[in-house]
C-alpha positions as CSV (number, residue, x, y, z in Angstrom):
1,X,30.3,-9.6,-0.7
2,X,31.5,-9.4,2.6
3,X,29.5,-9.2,6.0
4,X,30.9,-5.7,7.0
5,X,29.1,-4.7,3.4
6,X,25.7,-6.4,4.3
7,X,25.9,-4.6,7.9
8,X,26.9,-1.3,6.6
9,X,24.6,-1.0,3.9
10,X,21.3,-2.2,6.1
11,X,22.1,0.4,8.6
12,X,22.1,2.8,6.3
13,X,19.0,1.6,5.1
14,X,17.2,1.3,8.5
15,X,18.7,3.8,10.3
16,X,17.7,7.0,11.6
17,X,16.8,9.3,14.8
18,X,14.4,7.7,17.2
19,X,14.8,3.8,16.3
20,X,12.5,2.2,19.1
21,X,11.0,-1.4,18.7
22,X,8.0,0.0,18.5
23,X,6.5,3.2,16.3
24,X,3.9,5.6,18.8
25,X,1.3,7.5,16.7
26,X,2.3,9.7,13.8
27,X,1.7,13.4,14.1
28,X,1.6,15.9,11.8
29,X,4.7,18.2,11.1
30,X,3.0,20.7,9.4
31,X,1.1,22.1,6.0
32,X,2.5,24.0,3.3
33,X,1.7,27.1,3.9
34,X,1.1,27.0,8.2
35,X,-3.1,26.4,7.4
36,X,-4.6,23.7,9.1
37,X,-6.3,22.7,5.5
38,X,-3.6,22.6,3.3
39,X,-1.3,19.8,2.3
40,X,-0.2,17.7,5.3
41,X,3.3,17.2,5.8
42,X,4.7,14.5,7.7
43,X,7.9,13.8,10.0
44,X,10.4,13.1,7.4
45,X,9.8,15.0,4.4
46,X,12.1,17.7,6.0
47,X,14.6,16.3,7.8
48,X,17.5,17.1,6.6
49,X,16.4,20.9,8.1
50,X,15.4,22.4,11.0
51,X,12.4,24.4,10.2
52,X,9.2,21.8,9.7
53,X,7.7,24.2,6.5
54,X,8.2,23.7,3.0
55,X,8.9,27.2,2.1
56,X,11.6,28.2,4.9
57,X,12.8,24.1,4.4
58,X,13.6,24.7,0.6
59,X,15.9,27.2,1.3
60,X,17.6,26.5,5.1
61,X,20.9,24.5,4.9
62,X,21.0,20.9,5.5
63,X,22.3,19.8,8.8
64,X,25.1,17.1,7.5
65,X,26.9,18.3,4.6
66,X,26.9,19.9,1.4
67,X,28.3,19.4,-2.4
68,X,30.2,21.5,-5.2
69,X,30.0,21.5,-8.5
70,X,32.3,19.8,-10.8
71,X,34.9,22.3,-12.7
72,X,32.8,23.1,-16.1
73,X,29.6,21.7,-14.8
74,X,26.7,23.9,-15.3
75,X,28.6,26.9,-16.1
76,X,25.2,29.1,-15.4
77,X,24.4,27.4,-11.9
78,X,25.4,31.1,-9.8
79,X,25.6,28.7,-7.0
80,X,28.9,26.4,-6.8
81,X,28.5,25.0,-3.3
82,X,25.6,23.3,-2.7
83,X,24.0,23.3,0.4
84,X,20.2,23.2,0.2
85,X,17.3,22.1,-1.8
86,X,17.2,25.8,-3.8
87,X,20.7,25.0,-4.4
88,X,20.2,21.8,-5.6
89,X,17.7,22.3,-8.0
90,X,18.2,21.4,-11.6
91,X,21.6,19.4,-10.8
92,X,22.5,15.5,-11.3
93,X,24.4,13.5,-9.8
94,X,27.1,13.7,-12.7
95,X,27.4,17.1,-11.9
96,X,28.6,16.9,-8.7
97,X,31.9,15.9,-6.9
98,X,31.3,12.7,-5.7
99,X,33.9,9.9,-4.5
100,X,32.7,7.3,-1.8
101,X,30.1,5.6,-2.2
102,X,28.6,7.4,0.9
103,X,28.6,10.5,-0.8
104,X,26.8,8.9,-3.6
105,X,24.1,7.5,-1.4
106,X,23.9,10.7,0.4
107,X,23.5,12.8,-2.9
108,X,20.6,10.6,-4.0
109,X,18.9,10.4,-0.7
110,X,18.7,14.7,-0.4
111,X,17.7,14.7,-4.1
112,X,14.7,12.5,-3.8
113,X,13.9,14.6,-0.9
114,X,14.7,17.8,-2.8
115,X,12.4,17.1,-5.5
116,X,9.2,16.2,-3.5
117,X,9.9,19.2,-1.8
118,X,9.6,21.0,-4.9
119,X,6.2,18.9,-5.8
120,X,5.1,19.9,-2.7
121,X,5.5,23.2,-2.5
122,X,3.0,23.8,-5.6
123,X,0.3,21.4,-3.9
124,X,-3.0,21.6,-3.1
125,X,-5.8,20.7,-0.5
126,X,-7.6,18.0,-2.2
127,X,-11.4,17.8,-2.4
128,X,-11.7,14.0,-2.2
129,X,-9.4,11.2,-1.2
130,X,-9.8,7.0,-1.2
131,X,-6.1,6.7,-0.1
132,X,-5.3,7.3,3.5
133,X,-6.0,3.7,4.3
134,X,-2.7,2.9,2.5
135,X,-0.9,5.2,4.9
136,X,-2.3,3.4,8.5
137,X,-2.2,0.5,7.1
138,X,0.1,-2.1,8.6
139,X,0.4,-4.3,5.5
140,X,0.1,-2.4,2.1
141,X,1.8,-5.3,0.3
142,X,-1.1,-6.2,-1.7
143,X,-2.0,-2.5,-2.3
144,X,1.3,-1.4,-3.3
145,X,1.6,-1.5,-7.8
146,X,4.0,-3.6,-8.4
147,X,6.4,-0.6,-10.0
148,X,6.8,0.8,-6.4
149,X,8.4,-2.6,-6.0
150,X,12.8,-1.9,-6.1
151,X,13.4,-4.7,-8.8
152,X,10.0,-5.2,-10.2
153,X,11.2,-8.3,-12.1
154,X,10.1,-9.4,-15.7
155,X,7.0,-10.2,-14.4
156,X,6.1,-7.4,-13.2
157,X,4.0,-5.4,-15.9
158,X,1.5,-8.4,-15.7
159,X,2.0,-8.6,-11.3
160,X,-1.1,-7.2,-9.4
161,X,1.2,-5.7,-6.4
162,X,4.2,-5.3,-4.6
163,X,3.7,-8.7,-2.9
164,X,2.8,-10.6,-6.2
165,X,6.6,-9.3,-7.3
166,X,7.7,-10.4,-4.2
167,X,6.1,-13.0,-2.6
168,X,8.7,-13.0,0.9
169,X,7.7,-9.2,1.3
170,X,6.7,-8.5,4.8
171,X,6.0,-5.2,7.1
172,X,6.0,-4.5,10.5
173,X,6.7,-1.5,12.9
174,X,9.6,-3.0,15.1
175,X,12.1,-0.4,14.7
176,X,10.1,2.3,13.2
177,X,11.1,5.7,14.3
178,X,8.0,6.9,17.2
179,X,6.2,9.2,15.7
180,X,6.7,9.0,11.7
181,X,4.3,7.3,9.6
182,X,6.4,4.3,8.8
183,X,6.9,0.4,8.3
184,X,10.0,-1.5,8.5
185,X,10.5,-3.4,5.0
186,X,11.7,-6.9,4.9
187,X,12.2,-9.6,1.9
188,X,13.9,-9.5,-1.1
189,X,15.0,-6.5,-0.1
190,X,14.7,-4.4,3.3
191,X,14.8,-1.0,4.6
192,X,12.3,2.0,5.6
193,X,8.9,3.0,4.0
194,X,8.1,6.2,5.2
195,X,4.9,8.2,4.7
196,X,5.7,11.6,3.7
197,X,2.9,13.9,2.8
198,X,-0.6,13.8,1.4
199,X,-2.3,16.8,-0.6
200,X,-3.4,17.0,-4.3
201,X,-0.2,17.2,-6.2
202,X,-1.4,16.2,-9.6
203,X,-4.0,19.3,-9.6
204,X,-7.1,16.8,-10.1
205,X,-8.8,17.4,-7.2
206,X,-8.3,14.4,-5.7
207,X,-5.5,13.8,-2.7
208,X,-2.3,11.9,-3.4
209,X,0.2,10.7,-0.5
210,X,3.9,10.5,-1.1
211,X,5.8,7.2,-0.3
212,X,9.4,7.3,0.5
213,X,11.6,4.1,0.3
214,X,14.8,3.7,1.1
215,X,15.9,-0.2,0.3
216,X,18.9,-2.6,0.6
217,X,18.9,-6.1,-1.4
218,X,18.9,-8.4,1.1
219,X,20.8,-12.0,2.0
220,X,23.4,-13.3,-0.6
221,X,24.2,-10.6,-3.4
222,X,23.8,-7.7,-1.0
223,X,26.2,-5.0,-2.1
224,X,27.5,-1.6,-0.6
225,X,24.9,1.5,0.3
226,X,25.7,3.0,-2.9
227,X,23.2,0.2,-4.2
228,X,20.6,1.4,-2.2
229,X,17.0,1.4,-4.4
230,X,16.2,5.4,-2.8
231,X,13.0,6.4,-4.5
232,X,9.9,8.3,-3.5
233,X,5.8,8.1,-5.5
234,X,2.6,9.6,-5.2
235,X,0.2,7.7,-4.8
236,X,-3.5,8.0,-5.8
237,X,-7.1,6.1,-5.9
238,X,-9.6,7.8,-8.3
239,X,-12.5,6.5,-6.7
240,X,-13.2,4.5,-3.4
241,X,-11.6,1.1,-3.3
242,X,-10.4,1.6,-6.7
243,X,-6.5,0.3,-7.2
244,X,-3.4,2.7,-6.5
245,X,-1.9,4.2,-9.3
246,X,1.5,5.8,-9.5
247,X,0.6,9.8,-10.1
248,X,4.6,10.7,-10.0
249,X,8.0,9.0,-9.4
250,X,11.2,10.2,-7.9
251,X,14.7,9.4,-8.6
């Protein structure tokens, strides 16, 4: 492993549009359908578009780049370049012409995005919630489950949390980008935590808040950005200071 690697891969990791040292407020992009009492989407969740709403997002082209279809693959997708969540729907990664490991990364960054998009977009407001202290919260570490962790470990189906999987786990806010719900993770392994939306996604009445992480192994061992752990959850109390459980997981 060599330090050009480690750099690459932890800017990839931790980068994005405006890094400060420290985060201001987060404001709210927008709701699913423009009402101000529908599911609340925050900076992040569409990024990789111009318009802020799910159902204009879904189907605008993504600023940096697009895909195509391997020869034979999916012989009924009517779409062979790819260049938006629509089009993306329904397609792996196998399926796609893919060579450096940038494209890779990039591929499974816009499909975890992708498909909470498509969660999102059949949301709904939520008549209770016991979870939005996870999202202001400047340590969630023993909140966390321990599955949201990006190598739980063997231990972890008996760990309490995140920081019981990973005891060096830390948060803070120094290069957070100013105005996203978002920490900056460091330990085992480090990278971006970004609060993405928060609405009843499971159809239980009760709200749900999506987590997006985007992680690098740290120190020794680190390897290239296509070994980035890129996942996203929804996350969910049933009652008031109940533990968070996992309602959904993408990846």
């Amino acid at each position: 492993m060599t330090p050009i690697k480690t750099v690459v891969t932890l800017a990839l990791a931790l980068s994005g549009p405006l890094a400060c040292k420290g985060a201001s407020p987060a404001t709210t992009t927008g709701s699913q359908d423009g009402g101000g009492n529908r599911v609340q989407l925050w900076p992040g969740i569409t990024e990789e578009t111009s318009p802020s709403d799910l159902s204009t997002a879904w189907t605008a082209p993504w600023l940096n780049g697009a895909f195509s279809l391997k020869d034979g693959a999916l012989p009924d997708h009517h779409v062979r370049r790819l260049s938006s969540c629509a089009d993306l729907a329904g397609v792996a990664e196998s399926d796609v012409v893919l060579s450096r490991g940038w494209e890779h990364y990039n591929f499974r960054e816009k499909s975890v995005r992708c498909r909470v998009m498509s969660r999102l977009r059949t949301a709904r407001p939520a008549r209770v919630g016991y979870v939005r202290d996870l999202v202001e919260s400047d340590d969630p570490g023993e909140l966390l489950p321990a599955a949201v962790a990006p190598m739980p470990g063997p231990d972890a189906a008996r760990a309490r949390s995140w920081r019981a999987v990973d005891p060096t786990l830390t948060f803070d806010r120094v290069g957070a980008r100013g105005g996203y719900h978002e920490l900056i993770v460091r330990g085992a392994y480090r990278g971006r935590l970004t609060w993405l939306a928060a609405g009843d996604i499971d159809g239980d009445g009760i709200e749900d808040v999506v987590m997006f992480s985007n992680l690098a192994r740290s120190g020794e061992g680190a390897g290239a950005a296509l070994d980035n752990v890129i996942r996203a959850f929804a996350l969910t109390r049933r009652q008031e200071g109940g533990p968070v459980a996992i309602v959904e997981q993408f990846e």
